[in-house]
N, C-alpha and C positions, 0 to 999 in steps of 0.2 A: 625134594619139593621144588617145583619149578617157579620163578619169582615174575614177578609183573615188571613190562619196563613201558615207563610212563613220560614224555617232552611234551613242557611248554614251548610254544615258537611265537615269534612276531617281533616282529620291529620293535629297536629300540622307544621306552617309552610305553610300550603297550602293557605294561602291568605285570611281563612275566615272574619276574621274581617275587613280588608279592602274593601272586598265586600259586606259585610254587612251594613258598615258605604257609601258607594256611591248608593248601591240600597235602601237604608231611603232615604238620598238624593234625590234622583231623583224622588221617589214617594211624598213628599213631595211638588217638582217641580209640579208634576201634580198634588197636589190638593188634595193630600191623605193624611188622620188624619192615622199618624205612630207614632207605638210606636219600638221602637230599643233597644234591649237586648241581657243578654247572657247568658250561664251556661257556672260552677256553678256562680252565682251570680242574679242580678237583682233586690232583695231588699237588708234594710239593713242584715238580718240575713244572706244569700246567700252569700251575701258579703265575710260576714266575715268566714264562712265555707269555702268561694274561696278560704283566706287567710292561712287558715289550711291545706286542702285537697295539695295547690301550695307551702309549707312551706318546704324546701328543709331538714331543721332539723328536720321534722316529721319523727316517721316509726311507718305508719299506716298497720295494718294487710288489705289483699285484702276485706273481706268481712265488715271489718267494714268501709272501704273508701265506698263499696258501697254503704249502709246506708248512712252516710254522703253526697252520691252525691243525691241520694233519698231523704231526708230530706230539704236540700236545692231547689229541684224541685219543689219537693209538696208545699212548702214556694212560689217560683217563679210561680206556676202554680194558685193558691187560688189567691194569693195576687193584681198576673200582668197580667199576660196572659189571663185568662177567662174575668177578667172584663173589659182587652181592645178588647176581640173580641166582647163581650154581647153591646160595645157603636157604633161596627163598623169598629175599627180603623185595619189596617194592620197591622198586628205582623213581625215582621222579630229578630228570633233570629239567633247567634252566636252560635250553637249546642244547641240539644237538646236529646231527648232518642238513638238516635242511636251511640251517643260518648258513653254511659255507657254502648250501648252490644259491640262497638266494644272496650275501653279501658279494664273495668272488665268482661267482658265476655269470648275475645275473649285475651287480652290480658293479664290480671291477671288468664286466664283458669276457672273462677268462670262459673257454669252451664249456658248456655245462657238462657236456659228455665227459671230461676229462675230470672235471671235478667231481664228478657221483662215482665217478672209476675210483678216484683215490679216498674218498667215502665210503667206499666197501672196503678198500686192501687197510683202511685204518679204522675200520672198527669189527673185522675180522668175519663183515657179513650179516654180523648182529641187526635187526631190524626194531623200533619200540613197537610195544604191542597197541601201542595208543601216543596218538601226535595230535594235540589241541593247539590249535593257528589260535591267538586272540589278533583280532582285526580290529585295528584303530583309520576311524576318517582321517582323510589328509587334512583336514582344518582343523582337528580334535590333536593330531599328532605335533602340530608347528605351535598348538598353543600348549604343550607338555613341553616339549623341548625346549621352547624359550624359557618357560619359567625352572626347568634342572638345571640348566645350565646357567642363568644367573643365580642360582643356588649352589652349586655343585662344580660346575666350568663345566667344558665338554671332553671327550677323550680323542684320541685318532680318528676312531671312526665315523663318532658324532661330528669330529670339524668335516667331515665332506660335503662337496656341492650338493644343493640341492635338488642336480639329477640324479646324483648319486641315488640321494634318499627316495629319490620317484619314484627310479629301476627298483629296490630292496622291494618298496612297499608293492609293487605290480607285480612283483613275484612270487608274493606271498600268496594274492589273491589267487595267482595261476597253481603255486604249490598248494595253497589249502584243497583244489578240488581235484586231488589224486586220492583214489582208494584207500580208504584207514585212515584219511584225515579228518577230523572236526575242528571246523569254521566255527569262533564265536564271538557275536558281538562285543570289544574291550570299552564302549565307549559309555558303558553303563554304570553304575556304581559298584566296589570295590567284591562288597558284601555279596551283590545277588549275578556277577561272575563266576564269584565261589561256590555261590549253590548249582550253576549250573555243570561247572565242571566235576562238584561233589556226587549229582546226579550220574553226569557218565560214569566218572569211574566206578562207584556204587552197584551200577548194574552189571561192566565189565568183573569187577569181582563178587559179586554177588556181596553185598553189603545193606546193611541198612544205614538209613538215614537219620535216624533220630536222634535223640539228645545224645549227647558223645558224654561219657564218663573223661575222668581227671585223665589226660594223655600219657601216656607209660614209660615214658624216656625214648632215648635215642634209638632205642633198637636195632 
């Protein structure tokens, strides 16, 4: 049985992991062996890369962060990913190759050609069968970020310039309009994101929509 492989993407801030953790949920509800991840991380090695790469006392050179984000993939992609789709089960990551062309690529300026090359040889070719961009306004994204980060602090990535965060989010818009991707408004409420995304995948697997029964475990 062949498995679905499903990434949230978008700028930090955009909500991805919240809708990442309610669309598991929900497929769950219907009956779906899900497994729920994320980069960089997902085993223990990933992990702990996460924990370097997000280290605010780090200063990592551009090209060797992207090794490291590479590294950690190829680890999350051998380890998790192939062997939950080869049993079946529905993938749903928290980012995946298109954070590392739009962060070092597009945002550290490292060649994009070079970066979508080492995006194949680290994830072995694998493509998701579904990549939902959630797009956040720039004035909707600096008033998220102010209030995490005096909640939270900010991590490596989040302390970069504010060109930085310019390039990230103008790439996004430029990667969301490539074939297979779906563009969706983040700037909406938490709830009716979920129902739109519940919508696509619904149809991609032929599911229905309606009241979901008690969710079934981890699967």
């Amino acid at each position: 049985m062949k498995g679905f492989f499903i990434v949230l993407e978008g700028p930090d801030r955009s909500g991805k992991s919240t809708q990442a953790k309610l669309l598991a949920q929900w497929l769950r509800s219907r009956r779906r062996k899900v497994l729920l991840t994320r980069e960089p991380g997902g085993t223990r090695l990933s992990e702990k890369l996460r924990e370097i790469l997000l280290d605010p006392k780090e200063q990592i050179e551009p090209l060797t962060e992207l090794f490291l984000y590479e590294t950690s993939r190829a680890k999350h992609t051998l380890s998790i990913i192939l062997p939950a789709l080869a049993s079946g089960k529905v993938v749903v990551s928290d980012r995946f190759t298109m954070s590392t062309t739009a962060y070092q690529g597009y945002g550290r300026r490292l060649p994009v050609a070079t970066v979508e090359t080492l995006n194949k040889i680290a994830t072995c070719g694998i493509a998701p069968d579904l990549t939902v961009v959630l797009r956040v306004p720039g004035r909707i994204f600096e008033e998220r970020e102010r209030l995490a980060q005096k909640l939270f602090g900010a991590d490596r990535m989040e302390r970069e310039s504010a060109g930085f965060r310019r390039r990230v989010n103008g790439a996004y818009k430029v990667l969301a309009a490539r074939p297979g991707v779906v563009s969706i408004d983040a700037a909406r409420g938490i709830e009716e994101i979920h129902a739109e995304i519940k919508s696509l995948v619904a149809a991609r697997l032929g599911l229905k929509e309606g009241r979901a029964r008690a969710a079934s475990g981890k699967g």
